[in-house]
N, C-alpha and C positions, 0 to 999 in steps of 0.2 A: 146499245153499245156502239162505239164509232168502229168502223168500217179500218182495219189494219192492211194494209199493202208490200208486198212484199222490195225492200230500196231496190234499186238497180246499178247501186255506186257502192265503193268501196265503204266500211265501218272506218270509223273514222275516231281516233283511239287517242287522249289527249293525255300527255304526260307531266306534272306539274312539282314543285317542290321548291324549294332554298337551295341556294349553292351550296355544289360540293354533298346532295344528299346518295348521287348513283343515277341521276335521269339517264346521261349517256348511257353510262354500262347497262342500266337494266335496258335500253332497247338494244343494246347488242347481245344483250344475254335473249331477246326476244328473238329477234333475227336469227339466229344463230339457231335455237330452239324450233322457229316454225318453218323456216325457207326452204325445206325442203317440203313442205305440207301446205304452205299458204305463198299466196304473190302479198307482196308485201313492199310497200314504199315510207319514203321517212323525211320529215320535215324540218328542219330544227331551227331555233330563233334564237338568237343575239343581239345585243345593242349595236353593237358594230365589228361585226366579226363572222364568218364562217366556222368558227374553229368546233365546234359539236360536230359537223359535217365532216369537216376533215377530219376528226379523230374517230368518225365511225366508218368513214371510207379508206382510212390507213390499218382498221382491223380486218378490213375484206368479209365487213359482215354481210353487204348484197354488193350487187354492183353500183356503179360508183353513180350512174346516171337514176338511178333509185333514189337518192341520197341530195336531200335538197337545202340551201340554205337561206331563210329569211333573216336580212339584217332589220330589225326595228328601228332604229333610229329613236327610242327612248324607252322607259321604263317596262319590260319584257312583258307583264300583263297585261300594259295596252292594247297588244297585238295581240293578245288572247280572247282578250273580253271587251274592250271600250271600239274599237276598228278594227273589226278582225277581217279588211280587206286583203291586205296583203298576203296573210293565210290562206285563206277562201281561194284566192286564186291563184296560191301556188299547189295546194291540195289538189285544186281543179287540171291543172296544167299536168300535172304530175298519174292522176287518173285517167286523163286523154291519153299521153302518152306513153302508158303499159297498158290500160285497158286489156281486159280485166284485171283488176286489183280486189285482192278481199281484205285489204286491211293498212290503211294508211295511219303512219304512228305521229302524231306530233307534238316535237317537244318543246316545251318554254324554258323563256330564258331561267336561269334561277332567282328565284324572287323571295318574296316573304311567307309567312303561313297562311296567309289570307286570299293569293293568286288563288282565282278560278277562271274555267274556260267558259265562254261564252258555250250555250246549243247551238249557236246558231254555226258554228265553227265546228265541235266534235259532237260525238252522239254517246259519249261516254268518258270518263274521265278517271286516271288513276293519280293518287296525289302519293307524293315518296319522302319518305323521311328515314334519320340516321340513326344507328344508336350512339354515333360520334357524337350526334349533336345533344345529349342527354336523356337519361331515361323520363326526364318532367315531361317532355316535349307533347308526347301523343296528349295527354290528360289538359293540358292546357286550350285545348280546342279549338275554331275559328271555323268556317266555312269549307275550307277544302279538307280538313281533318274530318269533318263532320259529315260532310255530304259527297265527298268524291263517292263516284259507284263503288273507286276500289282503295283500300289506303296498305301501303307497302311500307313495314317498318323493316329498311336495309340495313345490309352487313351485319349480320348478327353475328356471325363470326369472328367481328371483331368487341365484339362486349365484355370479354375476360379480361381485355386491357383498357377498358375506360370504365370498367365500374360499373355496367349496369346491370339488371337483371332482367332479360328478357320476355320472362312469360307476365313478370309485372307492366312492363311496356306496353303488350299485345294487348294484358288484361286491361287497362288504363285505355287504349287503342277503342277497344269494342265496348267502354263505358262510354266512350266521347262519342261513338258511332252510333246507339242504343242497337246496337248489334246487328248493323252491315257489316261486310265483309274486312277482311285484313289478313294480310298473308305476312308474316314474319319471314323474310328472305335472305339467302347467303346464296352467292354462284356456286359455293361448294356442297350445298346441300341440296338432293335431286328430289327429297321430298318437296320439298317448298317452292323449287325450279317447276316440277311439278303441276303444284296447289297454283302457280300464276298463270301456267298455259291453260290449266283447266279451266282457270275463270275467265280468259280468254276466247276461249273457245264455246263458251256457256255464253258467254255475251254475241258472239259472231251469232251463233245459231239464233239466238234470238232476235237478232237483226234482220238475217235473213230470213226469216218468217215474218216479219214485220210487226214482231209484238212486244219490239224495244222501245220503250221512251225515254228519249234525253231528260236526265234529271239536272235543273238548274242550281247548284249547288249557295247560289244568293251572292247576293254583289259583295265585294272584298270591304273587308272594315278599315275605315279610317286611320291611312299611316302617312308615315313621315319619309322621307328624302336625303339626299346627303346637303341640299341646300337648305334644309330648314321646313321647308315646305309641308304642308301637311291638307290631304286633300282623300274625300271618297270617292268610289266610280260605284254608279249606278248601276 
């Protein structure tokens, strides 16, 4: 059996999903939940903008110099999965300087249902989706529905006004999963607040014992563009 080692760097915690599904707010609901329990730093990526960073550092979820922003300069999972330079070594930068860190969060821009994170970048990945965006959504499947370590169907609290039903969603959720994990989540429900820090926290410890392995969730499926364009990444 290969030889496990214990890291000696922060876990490294990738956050992924479509716009508009909760990526900010669920790591401010994270922050907020462990920072008293964990050091914790946080990465965020946009095409051209800051603005994930500033609206995590205008909730005063860590301090402000925790709080980092990578502008991509094109389509948000590039920088997750095709070059994930620019990440790497803001991760890096950002781990030198708090040293010790137990848990570096990074988020991608919003993207399609297909965004995955490179391993080579996080050592775990959580993929978020809405129930604004339809109860069809989870069963419809793709890569990061499929194989994120963790898949979070958000604001269920808000379901009574768009229609859906939610244990059908989950249930739909852990069909497309063959039954990985899924936590059905509301910031107002402390059960479910909860069910994500414990998975959290189950994943750390496994980390630092060194008997986590990066699960590569497959390269994103062939989509399209606002120019037309249509192209896959490896």
């Amino acid at each position: 059996m290969p030889e496990h080692r214990s890291p000696a760097r922060a876990l490294r915690l990738g956050i992924a999903g479509p716009v508009g599904t909760g990526k900010s707010s669920l790591i401010a609901l994270l922050c907020r939940e462990l920072r008293d329990t964990h050091r914790l730093g946080v990465i965020t990526n946009d095409i051209y903008t800051d603005e994930d960073a500033r609206f995590l550092r205008s909730e005063g979820v860590l301090e402000p110099e925790r709080i980092r922003a990578v502008e991509t300069g094109a389509c948000p999972h590039t920088a997750i999965r095709d070059d994930v330079t620019a990440n790497l070594l803001a991760v890096e930068d950002l781990e030198r300087d708090f040293d010790p860190l137990d848990v570096v969060l990074v988020e991608s821009g919003g993207d399609n249902l297909t965004a995955t994170f490179s391993p080579a970048l996080v050592d775990a990945q959580i993929f978020v989706l809405d129930v604004a965006g339809g109860g069809d959504v989870a069963r419809k499947g793709g890569p990061g529905i499929g194989r994120a370590d963790l898949l979070v169907v958000n604001k269920t609290d808000l379901a009574p006004y768009v229609g859906v039903d939610v244990d059908r969603m989950r249930a739909d959720a852990l069909a497309a999963r063959d039954g990985r994990p899924v936590v059905a989540l509301s910031r107002t429900d402390r059960a479910s607040i909860d069910a994500l820090t414990g998975w959290l926290d189950g994943v750390l410890t496994s980390f630092r014992s060194g008997t986590h392995s990066p699960v590569d969730p497959g390269p994103m499926a062939p989509h399209s563009h606002a120019d037309g364009t249509v192209h896959s990444h490896a």
